[in-house]
C-alpha positions, 0 to 999 in steps of 0.5 A: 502288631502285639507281641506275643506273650513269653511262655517261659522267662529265665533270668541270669546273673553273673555275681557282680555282672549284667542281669540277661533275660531270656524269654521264650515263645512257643512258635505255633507253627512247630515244636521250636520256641523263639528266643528273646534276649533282653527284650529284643530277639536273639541275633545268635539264636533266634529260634530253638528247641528246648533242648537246644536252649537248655544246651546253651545256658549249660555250656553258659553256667559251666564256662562260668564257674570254671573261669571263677567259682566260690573258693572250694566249689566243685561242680563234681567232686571226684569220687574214689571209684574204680572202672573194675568196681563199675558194672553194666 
């Protein structure tokens, strides 16, 4: 049976580490996509939606930058703001 072609690839690098590739097909049974790690369905996420797989590589980024970002690299700097200053 052919496989189906990945509507969307991602590829992620960690400097000076493995490259994953990360492909998503549309399931064209529902709104969810299967996932597809390297070449070979995920075992930890097989099936998705969006959100959830944009969820994934978030928490992915962020565990990486704060175990070892560039020197003077922040995400958010703080900002001098005051919650009295802040209005609804």
């Amino acid at each position: 049976m052919p496989r189906l072609p990945a509507d969307f690839r991602i590829s992620l690098k960690r400097r000076g580490g493995k490259t994953h590739r990360i492909e998503l097909v549309r399931n064209p049974f529902n709104q969810r996509f299967w996932v597809r790690r390297n070449g070979k369905q995920s075992a930890k996420l097989p099936e998705a939606t969006a959100t959830e797989i944009a969820d994934q590589i978030r928490r992915w980024l962020v565990g990486t930058l704060s175990e070892q970002g560039p020197p003077g690299f922040a995400i958010l700097p703080e900002l001098p703001i005051q919650l009295s200053s802040v209005t609804a």
